[in-house]
C-alpha positions in Angstrom: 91.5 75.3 112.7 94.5 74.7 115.0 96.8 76.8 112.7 94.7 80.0 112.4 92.4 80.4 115.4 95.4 79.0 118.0 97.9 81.5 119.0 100.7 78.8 119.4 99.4 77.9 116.0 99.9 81.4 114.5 103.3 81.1 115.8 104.1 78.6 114.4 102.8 79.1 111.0 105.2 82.2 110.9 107.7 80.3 112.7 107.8 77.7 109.7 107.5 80.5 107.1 110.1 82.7 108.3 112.9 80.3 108.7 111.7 78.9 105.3 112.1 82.5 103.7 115.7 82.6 105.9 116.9 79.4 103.7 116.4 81.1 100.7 117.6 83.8 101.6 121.3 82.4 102.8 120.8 80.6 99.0 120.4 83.7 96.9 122.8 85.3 98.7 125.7 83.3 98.2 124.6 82.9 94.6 124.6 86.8 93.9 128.2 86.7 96.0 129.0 84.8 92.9 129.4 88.1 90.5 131.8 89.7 92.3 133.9 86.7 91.4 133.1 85.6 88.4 130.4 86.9 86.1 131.0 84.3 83.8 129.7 81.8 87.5 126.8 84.4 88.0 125.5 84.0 84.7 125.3 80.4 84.0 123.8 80.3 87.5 120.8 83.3 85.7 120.8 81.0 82.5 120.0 78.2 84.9 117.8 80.0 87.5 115.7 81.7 84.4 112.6 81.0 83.0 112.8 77.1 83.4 109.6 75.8 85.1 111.6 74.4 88.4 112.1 77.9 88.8 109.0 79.2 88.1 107.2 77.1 90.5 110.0 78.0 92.9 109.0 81.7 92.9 105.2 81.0 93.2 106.4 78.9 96.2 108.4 81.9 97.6 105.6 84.6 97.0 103.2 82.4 98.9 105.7 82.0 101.8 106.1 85.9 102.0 102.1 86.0 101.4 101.7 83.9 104.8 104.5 85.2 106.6 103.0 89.3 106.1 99.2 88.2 106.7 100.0 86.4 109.5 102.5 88.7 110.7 99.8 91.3 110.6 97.1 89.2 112.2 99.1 88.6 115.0 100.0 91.9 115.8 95.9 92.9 115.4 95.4 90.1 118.3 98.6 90.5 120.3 97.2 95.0 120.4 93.7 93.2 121.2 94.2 91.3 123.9 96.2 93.9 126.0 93.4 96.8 125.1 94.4 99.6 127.3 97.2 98.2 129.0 99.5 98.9 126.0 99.4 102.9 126.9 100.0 102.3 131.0 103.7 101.9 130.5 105.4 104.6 128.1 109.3 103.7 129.3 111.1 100.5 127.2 110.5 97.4 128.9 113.6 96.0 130.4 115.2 93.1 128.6 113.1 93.8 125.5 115.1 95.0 122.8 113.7 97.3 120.3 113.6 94.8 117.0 111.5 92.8 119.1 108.6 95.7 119.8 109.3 96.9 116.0 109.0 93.5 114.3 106.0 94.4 112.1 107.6 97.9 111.5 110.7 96.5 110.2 109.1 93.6 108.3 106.9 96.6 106.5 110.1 97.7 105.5 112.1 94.6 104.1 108.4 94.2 101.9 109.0 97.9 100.5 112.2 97.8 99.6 111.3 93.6 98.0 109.2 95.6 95.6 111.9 98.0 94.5 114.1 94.7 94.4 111.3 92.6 92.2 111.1 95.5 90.1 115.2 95.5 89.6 115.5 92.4 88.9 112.7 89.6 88.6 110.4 92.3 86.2 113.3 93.0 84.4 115.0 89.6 84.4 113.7 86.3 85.3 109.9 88.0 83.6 112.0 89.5 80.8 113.1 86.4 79.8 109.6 84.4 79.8 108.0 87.4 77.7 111.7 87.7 75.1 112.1 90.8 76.6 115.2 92.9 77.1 116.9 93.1 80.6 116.8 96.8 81.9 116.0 97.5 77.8 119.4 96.6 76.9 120.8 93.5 78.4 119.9 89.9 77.7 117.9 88.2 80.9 121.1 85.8 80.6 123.8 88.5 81.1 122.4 89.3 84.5 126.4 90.8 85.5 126.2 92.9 82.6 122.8 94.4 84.0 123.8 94.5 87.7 127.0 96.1 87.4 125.1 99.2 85.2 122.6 99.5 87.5 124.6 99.6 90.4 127.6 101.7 88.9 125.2 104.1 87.0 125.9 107.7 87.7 124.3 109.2 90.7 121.5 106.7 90.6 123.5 104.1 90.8 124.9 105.6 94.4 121.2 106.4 95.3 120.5 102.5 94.6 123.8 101.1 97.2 122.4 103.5 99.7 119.0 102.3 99.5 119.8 98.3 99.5 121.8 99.4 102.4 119.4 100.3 104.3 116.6 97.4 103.4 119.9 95.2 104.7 120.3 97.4 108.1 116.4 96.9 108.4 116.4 93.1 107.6 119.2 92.3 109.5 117.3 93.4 112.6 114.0 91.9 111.7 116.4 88.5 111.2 118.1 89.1 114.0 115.3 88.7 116.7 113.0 86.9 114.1 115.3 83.8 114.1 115.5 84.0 117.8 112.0 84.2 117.9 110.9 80.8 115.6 113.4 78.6 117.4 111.7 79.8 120.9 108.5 79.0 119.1 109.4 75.5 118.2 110.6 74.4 121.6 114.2 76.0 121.8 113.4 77.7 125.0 114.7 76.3 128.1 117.4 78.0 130.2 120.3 76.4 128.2 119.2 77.1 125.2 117.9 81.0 125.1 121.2 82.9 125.6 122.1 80.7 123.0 119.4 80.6 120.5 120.4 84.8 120.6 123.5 84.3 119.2 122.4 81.6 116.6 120.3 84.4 115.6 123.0 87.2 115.3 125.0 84.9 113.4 121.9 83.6 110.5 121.5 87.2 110.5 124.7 88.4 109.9 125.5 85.4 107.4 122.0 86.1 105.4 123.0 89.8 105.0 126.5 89.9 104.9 126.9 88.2 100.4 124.4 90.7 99.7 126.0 94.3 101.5 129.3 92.3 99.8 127.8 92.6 96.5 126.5 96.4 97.2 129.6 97.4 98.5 131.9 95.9 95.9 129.7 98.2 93.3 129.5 101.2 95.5 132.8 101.1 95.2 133.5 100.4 91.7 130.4 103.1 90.7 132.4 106.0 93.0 135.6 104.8 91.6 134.3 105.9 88.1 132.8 108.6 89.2 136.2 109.9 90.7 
């Protein structure tokens, strides 16, 4: 099959995934920009993004996507180590005009995946799946009064520091595997003639910065709040 056992096909695949996963990503962002705000805004938007089946079958659409994106993110990097055997340990210096997201892509995506878990954990298991089962948020919020529930978690003492720090740093790391990634699918799908690369790199910076910038908003906004209470 062209898809799987063509390397322009492989590319594209992740191509199509990736900038599919970006979307979403620029969606919930701006929707969890929202509680800083108006919490009243964020929750309707949790009442409405809850257990209803449109968004059920949006979140089994989304964890296929990622599903697709990491296999074949993996399979790729298996072929691409492959088919340059030994060559890969001839040169030890950084290749010039290769920047280092681009020759940590798979590191960096191994990374955004870790820190997803500790982020499906925080919030799907204990809202979105707290809500199908009648469940508690965070055993003591309702799924519904999802500002209630992010404000204590990110404003708890101490572990609510530890928690900014950490979503820090899964931004820092997706920022950088968005950065090139979104260079890298527009390439893929044609984008790659000489008027168009210096400037698919800054279309890149920019859905990069965009994606990450509601969410460090929302961590930041908290980090704040959490030290201000602490003080």
């Amino acid at each position: 099959m062209w898809l799987k056992d063509s390397s322009i096909g492989r590319k594209f695949v992740m191509s199509i995934s990736g900038l599919a996963l970006v979307f979403f990503l620029l969606f919930h962002g701006c929707m969890n920009l929202a509680v800083v705000f108006s919490e009243e805004a964020y929750n309707m938007i949790c009442e409405f993004l809850g257990a209803n089946w449109y968004a059920l079958i949006g979140t089994l659409g989304l964890a296929f996507l990622v599903l697709v994106h990491f296999c074949y993110a993996i399979y790729l990097t298996i072929q691409n180590r492959a088919a340059r055997g030994s060559d890969r340990y001839a040169v030890t210096g950084k290749k010039e005009g290769v920047d280092w997201a681009s020759e940590n892509m798979l590191v960096l995506g191994i990374i955004v995946i870790g820190f997803l878990v500790l982020h499906l954990y925080n919030f799907w298991f204990r809202m979105q799946l707290a809500e199908i089962t009648g469940g508690a948020t965070g055993g003591a919020f309702s799924p519904t009064d999802g500002a209630a529930y992010v404000k204590a978690l990110f404003t708890e003492p101490v572990c609510g520091q530890i928690y900014c720090v950490l979503y820090l740093i899964w931004l820092c790391a997706l920022w950088l595997h968005l950065n090139h990634g979104v260079w890298s699918a527009l390439h893929t799908l044609g984008w790659n003639n000489l008027v168009w690369m210096k400037r698919i790199k800054v279309i890149g910076v920019c859905v990069a910065t965009l994606v990450v910038l509601p969410f460090a908003v929302v961590v930041l906004y908290y980090l704040g709040m959490g030290i201000g209470m602490l003080c």
